[in-house]
C-alpha positions as CSV (number, residue, x, y, z in Angstrom):
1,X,0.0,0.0,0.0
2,X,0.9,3.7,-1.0
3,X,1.0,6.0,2.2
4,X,-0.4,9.8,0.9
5,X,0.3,11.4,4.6
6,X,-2.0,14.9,4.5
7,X,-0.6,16.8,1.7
8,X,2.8,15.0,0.9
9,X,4.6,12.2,-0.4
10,X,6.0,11.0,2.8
11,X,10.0,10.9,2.1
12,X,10.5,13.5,-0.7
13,X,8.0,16.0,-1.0
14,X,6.7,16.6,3.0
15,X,9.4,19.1,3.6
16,X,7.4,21.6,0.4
17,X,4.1,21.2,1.5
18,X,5.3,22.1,5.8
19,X,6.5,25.1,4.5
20,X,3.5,26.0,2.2
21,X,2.1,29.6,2.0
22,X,-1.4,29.8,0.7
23,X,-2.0,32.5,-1.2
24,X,-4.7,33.4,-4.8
25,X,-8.2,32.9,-4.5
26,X,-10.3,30.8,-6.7
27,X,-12.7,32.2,-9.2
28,X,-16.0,30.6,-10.4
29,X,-14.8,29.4,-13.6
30,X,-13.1,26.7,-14.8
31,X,-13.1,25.2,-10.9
32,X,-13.1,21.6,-12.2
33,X,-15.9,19.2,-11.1
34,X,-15.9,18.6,-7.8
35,X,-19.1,16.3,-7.9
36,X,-22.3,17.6,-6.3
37,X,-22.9,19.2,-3.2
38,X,-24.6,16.5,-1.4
39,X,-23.9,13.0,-0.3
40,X,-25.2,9.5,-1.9
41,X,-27.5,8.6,1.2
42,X,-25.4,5.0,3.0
43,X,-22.5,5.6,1.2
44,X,-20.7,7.4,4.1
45,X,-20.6,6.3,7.4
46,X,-23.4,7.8,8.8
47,X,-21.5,9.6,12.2
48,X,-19.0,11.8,10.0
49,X,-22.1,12.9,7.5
50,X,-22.1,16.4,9.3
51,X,-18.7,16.7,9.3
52,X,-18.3,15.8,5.5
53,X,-21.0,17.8,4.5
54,X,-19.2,21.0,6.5
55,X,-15.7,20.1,5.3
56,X,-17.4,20.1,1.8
57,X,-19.0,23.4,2.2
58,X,-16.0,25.8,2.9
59,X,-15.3,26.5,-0.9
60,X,-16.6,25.8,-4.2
61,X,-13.8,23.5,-5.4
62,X,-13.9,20.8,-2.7
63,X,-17.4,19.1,-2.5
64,X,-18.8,16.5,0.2
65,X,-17.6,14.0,-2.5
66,X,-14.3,15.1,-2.6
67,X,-13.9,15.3,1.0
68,X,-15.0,11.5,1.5
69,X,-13.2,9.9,-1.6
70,X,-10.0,11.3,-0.1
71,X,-11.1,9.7,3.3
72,X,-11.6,6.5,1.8
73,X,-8.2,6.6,-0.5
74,X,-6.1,8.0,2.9
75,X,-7.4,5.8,5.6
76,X,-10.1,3.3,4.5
77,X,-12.3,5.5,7.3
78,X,-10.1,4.1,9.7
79,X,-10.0,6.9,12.4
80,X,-7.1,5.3,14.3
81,X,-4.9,4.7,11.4
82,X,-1.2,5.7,11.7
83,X,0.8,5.0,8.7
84,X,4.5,3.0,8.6
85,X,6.0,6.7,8.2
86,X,3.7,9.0,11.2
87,X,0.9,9.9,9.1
88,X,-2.8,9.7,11.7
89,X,-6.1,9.5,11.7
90,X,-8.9,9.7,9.4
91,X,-6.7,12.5,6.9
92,X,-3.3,11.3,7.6
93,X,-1.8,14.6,8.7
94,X,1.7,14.2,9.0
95,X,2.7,16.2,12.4
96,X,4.0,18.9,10.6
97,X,1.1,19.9,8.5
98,X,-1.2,19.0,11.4
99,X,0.1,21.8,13.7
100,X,-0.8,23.9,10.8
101,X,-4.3,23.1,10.1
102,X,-5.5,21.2,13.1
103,X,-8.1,22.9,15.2
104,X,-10.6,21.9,18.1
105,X,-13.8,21.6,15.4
106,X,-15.2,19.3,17.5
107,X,-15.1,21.5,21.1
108,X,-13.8,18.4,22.9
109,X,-10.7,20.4,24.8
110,X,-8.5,19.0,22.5
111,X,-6.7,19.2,19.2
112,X,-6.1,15.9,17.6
113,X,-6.0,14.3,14.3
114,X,-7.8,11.3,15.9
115,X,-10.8,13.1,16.3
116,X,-13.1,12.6,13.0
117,X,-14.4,16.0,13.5
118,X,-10.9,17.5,13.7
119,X,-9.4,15.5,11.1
120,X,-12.4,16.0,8.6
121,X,-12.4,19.7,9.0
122,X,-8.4,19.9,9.4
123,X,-8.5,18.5,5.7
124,X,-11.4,20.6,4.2
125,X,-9.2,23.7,5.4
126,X,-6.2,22.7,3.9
127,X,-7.8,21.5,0.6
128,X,-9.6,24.5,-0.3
129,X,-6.3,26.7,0.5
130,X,-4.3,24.4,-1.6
131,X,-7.0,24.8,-4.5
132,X,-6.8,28.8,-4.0
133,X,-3.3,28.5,-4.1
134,X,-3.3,26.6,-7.2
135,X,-6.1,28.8,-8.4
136,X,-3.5,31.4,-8.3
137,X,-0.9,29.7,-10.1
138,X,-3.5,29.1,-12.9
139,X,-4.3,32.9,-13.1
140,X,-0.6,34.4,-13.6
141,X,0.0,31.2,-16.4
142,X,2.1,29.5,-13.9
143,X,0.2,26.2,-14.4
144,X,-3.0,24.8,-16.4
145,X,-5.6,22.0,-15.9
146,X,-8.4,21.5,-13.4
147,X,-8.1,23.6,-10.0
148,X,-9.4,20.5,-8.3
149,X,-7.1,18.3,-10.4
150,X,-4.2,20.4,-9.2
151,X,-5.2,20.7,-6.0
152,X,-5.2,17.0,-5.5
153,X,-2.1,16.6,-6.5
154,X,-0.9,19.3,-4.3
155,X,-2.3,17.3,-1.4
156,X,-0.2,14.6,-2.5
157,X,3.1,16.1,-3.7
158,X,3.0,19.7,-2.6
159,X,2.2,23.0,-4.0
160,X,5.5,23.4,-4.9
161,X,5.7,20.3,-7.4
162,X,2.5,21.8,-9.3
163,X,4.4,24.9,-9.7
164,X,7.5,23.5,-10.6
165,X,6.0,21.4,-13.5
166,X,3.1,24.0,-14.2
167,X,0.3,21.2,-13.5
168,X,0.4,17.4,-12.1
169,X,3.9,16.4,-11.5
170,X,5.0,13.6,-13.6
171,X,5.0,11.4,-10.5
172,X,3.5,7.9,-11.0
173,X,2.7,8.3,-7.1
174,X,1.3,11.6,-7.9
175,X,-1.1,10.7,-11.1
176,X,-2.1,7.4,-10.0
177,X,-3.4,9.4,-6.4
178,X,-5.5,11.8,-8.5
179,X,-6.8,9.6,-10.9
180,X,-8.2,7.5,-7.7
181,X,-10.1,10.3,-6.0
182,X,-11.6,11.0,-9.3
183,X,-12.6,7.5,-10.0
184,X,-14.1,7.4,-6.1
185,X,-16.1,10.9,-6.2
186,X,-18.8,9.3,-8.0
187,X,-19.1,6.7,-5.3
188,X,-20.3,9.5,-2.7
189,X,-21.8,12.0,-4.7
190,X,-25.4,13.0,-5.3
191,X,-25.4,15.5,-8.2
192,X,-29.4,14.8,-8.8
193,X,-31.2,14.3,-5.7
194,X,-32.3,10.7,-6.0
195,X,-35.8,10.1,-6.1
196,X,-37.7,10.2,-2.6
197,X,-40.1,7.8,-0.7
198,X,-42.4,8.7,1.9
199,X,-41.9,5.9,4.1
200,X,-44.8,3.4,4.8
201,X,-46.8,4.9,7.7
202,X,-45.5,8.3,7.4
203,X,-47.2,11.5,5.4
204,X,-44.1,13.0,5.2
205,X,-40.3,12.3,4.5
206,X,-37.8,13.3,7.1
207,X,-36.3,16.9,4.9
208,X,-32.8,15.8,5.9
209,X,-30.5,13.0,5.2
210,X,-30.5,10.3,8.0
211,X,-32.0,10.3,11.4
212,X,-31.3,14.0,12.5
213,X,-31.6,14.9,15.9
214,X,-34.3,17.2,17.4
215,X,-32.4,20.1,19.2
216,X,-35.9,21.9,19.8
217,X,-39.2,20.7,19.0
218,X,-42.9,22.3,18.4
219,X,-44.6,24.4,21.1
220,X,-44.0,27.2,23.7
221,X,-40.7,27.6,24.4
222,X,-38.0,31.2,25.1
223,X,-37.2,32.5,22.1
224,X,-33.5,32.5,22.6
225,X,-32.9,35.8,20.7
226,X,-35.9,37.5,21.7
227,X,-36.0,36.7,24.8
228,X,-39.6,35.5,25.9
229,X,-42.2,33.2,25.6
230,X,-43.3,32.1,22.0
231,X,-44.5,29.5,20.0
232,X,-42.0,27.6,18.1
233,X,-44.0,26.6,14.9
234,X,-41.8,23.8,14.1
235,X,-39.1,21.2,14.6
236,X,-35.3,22.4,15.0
237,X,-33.1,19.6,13.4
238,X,-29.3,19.5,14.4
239,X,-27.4,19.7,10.6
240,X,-24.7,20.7,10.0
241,X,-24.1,24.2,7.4
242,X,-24.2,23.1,3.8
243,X,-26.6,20.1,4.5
244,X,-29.3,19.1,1.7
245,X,-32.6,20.6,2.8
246,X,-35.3,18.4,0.6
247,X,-38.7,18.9,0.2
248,X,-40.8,16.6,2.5
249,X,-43.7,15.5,0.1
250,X,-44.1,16.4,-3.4
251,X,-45.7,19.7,-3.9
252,X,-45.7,23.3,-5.6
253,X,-43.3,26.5,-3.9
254,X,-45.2,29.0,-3.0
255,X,-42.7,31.1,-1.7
256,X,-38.9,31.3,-2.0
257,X,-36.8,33.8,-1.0
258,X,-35.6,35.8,2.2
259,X,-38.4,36.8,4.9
260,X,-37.8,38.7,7.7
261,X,-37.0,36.1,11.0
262,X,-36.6,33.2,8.7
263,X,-34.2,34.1,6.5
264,X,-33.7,32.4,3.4
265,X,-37.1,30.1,3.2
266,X,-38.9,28.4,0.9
267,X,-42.6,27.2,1.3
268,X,-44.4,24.5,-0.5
269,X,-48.0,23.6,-1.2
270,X,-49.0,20.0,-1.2
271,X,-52.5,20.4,-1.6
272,X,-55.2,18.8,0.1
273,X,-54.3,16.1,2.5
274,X,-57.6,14.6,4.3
275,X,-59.9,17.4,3.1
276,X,-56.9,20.0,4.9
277,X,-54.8,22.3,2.6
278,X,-51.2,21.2,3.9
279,X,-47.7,23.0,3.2
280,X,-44.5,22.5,4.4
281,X,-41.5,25.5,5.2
282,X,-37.8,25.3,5.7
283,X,-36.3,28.2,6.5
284,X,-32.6,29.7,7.8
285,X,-31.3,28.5,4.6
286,X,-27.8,29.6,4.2
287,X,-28.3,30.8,0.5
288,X,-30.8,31.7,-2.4
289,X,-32.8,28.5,-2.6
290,X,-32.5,25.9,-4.9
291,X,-35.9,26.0,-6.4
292,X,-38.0,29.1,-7.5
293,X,-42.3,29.8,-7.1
294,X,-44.6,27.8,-8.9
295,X,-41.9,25.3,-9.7
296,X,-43.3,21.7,-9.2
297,X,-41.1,19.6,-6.9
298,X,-40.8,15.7,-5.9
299,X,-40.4,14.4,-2.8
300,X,-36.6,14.5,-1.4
301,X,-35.6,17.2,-3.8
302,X,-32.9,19.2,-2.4
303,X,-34.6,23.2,-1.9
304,X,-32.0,24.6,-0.3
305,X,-29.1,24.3,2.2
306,X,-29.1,24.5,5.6
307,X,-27.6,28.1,7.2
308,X,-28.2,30.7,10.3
309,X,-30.0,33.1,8.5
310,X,-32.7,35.5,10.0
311,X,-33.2,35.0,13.9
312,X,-30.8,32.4,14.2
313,X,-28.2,31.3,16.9
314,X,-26.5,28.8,14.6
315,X,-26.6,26.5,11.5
316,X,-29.7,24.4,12.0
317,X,-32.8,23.5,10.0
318,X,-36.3,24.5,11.2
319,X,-38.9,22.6,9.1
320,X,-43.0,23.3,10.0
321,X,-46.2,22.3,8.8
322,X,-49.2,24.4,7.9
323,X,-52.3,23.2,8.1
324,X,-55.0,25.4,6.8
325,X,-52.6,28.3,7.1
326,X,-52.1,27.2,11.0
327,X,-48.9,25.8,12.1
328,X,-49.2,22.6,13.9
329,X,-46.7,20.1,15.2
330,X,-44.5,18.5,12.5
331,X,-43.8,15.4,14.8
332,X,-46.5,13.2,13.1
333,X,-46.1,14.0,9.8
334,X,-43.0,12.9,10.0
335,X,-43.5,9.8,11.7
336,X,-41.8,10.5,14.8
337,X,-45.0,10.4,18.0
């Protein structure tokens, strides 16, 4: 087996990529395909989804998909793997390059490339400076071919070795590394939302991937920004920035946009359910939705991203249920009382 050890070949090129100054910024174009932003639901291990999904959303280059093929191709999402030359944990920061990027992501009192959290978000950080960096080489005709292309092989040889042969060293290492996280993205990658299913008992689908946790459910509760009693009209989901928020039953948007408290939202019709008109709403989207009014839209098709916009104390995704223009509790459309 081939040790890649967080951004250098472990022998010849480490010394480069220690030493490393990031510098450029990437531009829209000509970014190279990083897969989709979203994961293919099982093909991660489903307790470093969030983290994936955040590592994958701190630039445009580096996707989820990118994050996790890299995973798989350094450590085999081993956690606890320590290559034959020092390289650790999920990322295989070498203990140079981890003092560099390594931060407590995970708010466990310590910094450690053992810690998924850590590790994932370490690696996110350092990708999406090595693709500016490489970005930047591209700009002043210093190097061509894909950003993510050259990033990747950055990762693996050093900045130093893309600038030296003005793209993807002629390193067998090097070529055959890049070549493998391209061949892998499309194992992890959702580029089209794949079609939904309401599952048997339910009337709803859960608007995340997985089983999110509930960090605050329906009913009265202190607002924690305004500071008194209210009604929360939905569920609070834990998710992590960047996460797929996907319509909940197939339906027509009403609404989507930015409104005042919610941020960026969008709101869907679904009709009449039982003789009620029902809609759904998902709202503190980090960005412009994905989906525009009076577009029709399927069941588990991605309408945004989660954020921490509007009245908002962090990254989370509030999801309610109208009924008749009255919000009501979520929980059993969903399945979960």
């Amino acid at each position: 087996m081939t040790w890649v050890v967080g951004g250098a070949l472990a022998v010849v090129i480490m010394p480069v990529v220690m030493m490393v100054a990031v510098s450029g910024a990437p531009s829209e174009a000509d970014t190279g395909s990083g897969g989709g932003g979203g994961l293919k639901d099982g093909a991660v291990p489903q307790q470093y989804v969030p983290w994936v999904l955040k590592a994958g959303a701190l630039c445009d280059v580096i996707k989820p998909a990118v994050i996790a093929a890299q995973i798989e191709a350094e450590s085999g999402w081993n956690p606890n793997a320590r290559s034959p030359v020092g390289a650790e944990g999920l990322s295989q920061f070498m203990p140079g390059t981890w003092q560099t990027w390594g931060k407590d992501d995970d708010g466990n009192g310590r910094v450690s490339p053992y810690d998924p959290g850590d590790a994932i978000m370490a690696q996110g950080r350092y990708d999406c400076a090595l693709a500016k960096q490489v970005e930047g080489y591209k700009n002043r005709g210093e190097a061509s071919g894909e950003t993510l292309d050259l990033a990747l092989a950055a990762y693996n040889a050093g900045p130093g070795a893309v600038h030296q042969y003005g793209g993807i060293p002629p390193y067998t290492e090097t070529r055959d590394y890049v070549a493998r996280i391209k061949s892998l993205i499309s194992k992890y990658e959702s580029v089209d939302d794949p079609p939904g299913r309401i599952p048997d008992g339910q009337q709803m689908a859960m608007p995340l991937p997985g089983t999110p946790r509930i960090t605050s459910p329906y009913g009265m509760r202190m607002h924690p920004i305004l500071h008194r009693m209210k009604l929360h009209t939905g569920i609070d989901f834990a998710a992590a920035a960047g996460t797929p928020f996907t319509a909940a039953r197939d339906g027509k948007v009403i609404f989507a946009g930015w409104s005042n408290g919610y941020g960026n939202r969008v709101v869907i019709s679904h009709g009449k359910i039982g003789g009620d008109e029902i809609a759904t709403t998902y709202n503190h989207m980090r960005s412009r939705p994905s989906v525009s009014v009076g577009q029709q839209v399927r069941v588990g098709q991605r309408v945004g991203e989660v954020g921490s916009t509007g009245l908002s104390t962090g990254p989370h995704a509030h999801f309610e249920v109208q009924q008749n223009g009255t919000y009501v509790d979520p929980a059993p459309w969903l399945g979960l009382k």
